[in-house]
N, C-alpha and C positions, 0 to 999 in steps of 0.2 A: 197282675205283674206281667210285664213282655217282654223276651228274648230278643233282642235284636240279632238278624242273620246277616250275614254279610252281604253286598248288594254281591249279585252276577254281574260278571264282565259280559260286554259284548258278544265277544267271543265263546263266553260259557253258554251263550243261548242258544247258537250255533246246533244245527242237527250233530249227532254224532258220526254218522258217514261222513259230514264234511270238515268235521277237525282231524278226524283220519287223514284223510286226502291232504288236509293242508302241512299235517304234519310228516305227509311221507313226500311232500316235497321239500323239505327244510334241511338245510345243513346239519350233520348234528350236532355242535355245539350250537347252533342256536335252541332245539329240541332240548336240550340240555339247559336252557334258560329257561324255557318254555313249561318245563317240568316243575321250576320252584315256583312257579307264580302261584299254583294254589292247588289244594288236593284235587278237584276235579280233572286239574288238565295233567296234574305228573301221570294219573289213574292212565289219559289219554296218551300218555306218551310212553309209557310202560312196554307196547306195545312193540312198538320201531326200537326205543333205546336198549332194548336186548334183544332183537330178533337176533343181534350177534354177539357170541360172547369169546375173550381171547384169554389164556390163562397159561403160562409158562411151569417147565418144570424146575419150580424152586421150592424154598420156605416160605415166600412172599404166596405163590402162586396155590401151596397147598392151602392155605389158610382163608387166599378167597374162595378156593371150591367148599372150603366149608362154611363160608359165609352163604355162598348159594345157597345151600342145602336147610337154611335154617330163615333165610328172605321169601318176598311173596313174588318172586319175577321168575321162577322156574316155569310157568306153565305159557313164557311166551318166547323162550329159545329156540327158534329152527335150526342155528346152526354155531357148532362149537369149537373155537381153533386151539390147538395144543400145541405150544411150542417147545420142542424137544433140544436135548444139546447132548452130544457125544460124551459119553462116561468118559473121564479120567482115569489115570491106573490108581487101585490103592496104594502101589509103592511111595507114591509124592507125598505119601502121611511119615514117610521114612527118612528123615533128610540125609541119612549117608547114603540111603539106598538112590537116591534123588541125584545125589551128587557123585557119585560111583556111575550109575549106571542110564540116568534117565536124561540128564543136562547139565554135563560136566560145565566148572568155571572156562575148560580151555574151548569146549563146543560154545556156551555162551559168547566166546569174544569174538570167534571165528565166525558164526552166526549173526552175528551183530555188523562186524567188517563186511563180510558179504552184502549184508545189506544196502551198508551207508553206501558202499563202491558204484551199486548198480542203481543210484540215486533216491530211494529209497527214506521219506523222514522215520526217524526212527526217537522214538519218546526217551529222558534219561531217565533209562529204570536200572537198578543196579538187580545185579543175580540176587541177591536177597529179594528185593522188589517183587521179581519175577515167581518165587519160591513162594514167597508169604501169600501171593494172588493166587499160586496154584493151588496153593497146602487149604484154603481159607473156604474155595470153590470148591475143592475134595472132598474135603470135610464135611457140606454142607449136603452133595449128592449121595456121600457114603450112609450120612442120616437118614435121608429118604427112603434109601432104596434097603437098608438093614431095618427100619421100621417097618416098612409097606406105608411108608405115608400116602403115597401114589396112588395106593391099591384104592382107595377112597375113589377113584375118576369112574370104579363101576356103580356106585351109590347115585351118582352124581348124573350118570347119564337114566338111570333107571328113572332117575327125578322128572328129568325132562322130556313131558308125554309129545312136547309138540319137535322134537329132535330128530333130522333128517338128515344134515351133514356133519360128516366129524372130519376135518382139516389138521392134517399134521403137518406143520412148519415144521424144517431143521432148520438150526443156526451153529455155529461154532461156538462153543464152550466159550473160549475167547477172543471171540470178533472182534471187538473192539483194538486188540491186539494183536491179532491173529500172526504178528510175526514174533510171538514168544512160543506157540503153541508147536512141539515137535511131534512127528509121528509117536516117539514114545512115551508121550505123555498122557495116549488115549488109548482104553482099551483094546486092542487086536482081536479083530475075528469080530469084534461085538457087534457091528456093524446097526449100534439103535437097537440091538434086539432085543435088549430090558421094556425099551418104553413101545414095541408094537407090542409085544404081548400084552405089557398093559392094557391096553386099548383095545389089543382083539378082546379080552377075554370082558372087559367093560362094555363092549360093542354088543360080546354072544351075550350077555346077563339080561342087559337093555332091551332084544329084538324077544328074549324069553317073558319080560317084563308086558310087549308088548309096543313098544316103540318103535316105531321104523323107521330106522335107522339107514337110507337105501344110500348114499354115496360117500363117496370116499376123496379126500383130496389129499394130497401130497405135493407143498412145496418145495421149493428151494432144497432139494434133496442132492446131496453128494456122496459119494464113497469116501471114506474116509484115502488116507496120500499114503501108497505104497511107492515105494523106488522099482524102478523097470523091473529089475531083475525078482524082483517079489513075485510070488501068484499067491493072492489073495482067496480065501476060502470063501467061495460066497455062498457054502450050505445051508448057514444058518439062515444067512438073510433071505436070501430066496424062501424058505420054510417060514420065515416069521410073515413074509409079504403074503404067503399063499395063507395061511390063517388069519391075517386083518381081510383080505380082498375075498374069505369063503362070505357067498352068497350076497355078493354087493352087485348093486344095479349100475352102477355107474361111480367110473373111477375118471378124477382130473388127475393132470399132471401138467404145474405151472413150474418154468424154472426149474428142471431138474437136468442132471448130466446127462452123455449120451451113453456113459457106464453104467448109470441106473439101468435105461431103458432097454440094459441088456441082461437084466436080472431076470426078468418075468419066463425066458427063456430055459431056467435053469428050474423050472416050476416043477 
């Protein structure tokens, strides 16, 4: 009795140095095609299709770090981006406290007017609208961050032997929107300092693991929007930056303010 094996493609005859090579000149969604055509070549493509990997702080985003952690593509991640967003106040889980003190109806219209005036398109969302996206998003980081579901990003780096850069994106909580978003509807003082220490202390765990872990990148980073007359405490942040940046080889900075660049300063 005889097993029939699949014929090799062409291509599967190929030395493996040069499906490398062909592969790390390919778009990646074509690489992404390239991968289902048959176990030999997804094995070959394994290789580039996670050399990077990009994971937000969500419940979507926790749940892929736990996907990693239990798939066979950790040991070819060099480099891992974290996309961070500005804590929200707990208060927005209060709606009189919400509506009292954080985005009265009469600040909503005036807000709004302002807007339309200085040409501005502005989406029909009604103050409920605006309440239910915030309460919804609140709610979902207050989860995280009172579980430690997060805390898992030190497991996760420990995992990944071949880990060399760890890329911190900021984004606005809600960009998309971002003219519903008021100063008071984001933590004060906090300045990201939940999600560095995250990171630093997944960073310390992973270099003790054995990882070297040697650079640091920092997007798209802003201070959070004080009014003039504000002076903003930048103790912590400064303290949180000096413990991600202990013992790092090399730091980028793409896109950031010229108020960040005046943090390091305060070291």
């Amino acid at each position: 009795m005889s097993i029939d094996t699949p014929e090799l493609t062409r291509l599967e005859t190929l030395p493996t140095e040069i499906i490398f090579a062909i592969v790390d000149h390919l778009p990646v969604w074509e690489i992404k095609d390239l991968s289902c055509a048959s176990k030999w070549l997804r094995q070959a493509c394994l290789s580039t299709l996670f050399r990077h990997v990009k994971f937000e702080f969500s419940q979507a985003g926790i749940e892929g770090l736990n996907d990693i952690l239990k798939s066979n593509v950790c040991g070819y991640i060099a480099s891992f981006t974290y996309e961070i967003t500005e804590l929200l106040n707990p208060e927005i889980l209060d709606f009189s406290r919400f509506r009292s003190d954080i985005l009265t109806p009469d600040s909503y219209v005036d807000r709004a007017k302002d807007m339309y005036d200085t040409g501005h398109k502005i989406d029909d969302l009604s103050y409920m609208d605006i309440y239910e996206t915030a309460h919804s998003m609140c709610t979902e980081q207050c989860s995280i961050v009172d579980e430690g579901a997060d805390l898992i990003l030190s497991s996760v780096f420990c995992a990944l032997p071949l880990l060399q850069e760890v890329r911190l994106s900021f984004s606005e909580v809600l960009e998309d929107d971002g003219w519903l978003l008021t100063p008071d509807m984001v933590v004060k003082n906090e300045f990201y300092k939940h999600h560095l220490q995250v990171v630093s202390s997944a960073i310390q765990r992973a270099r003790s693991a054995g990882v070297a872990i040697h650079t640091i990148s920092l997007l798209h980073f802003e201070l959070p929007f004080y009014n003039s007359w504000e002076e903003p405490n930048q103790g912590p942040l400064s303290e949180s930056l000096r413990q991600l940046l202990k013992n790092v080889n090399v730091l980028r900075l793409r896109e950031v303010s010229e108020r960040v660049l005046e943090v390091p300063s305060h070291f």
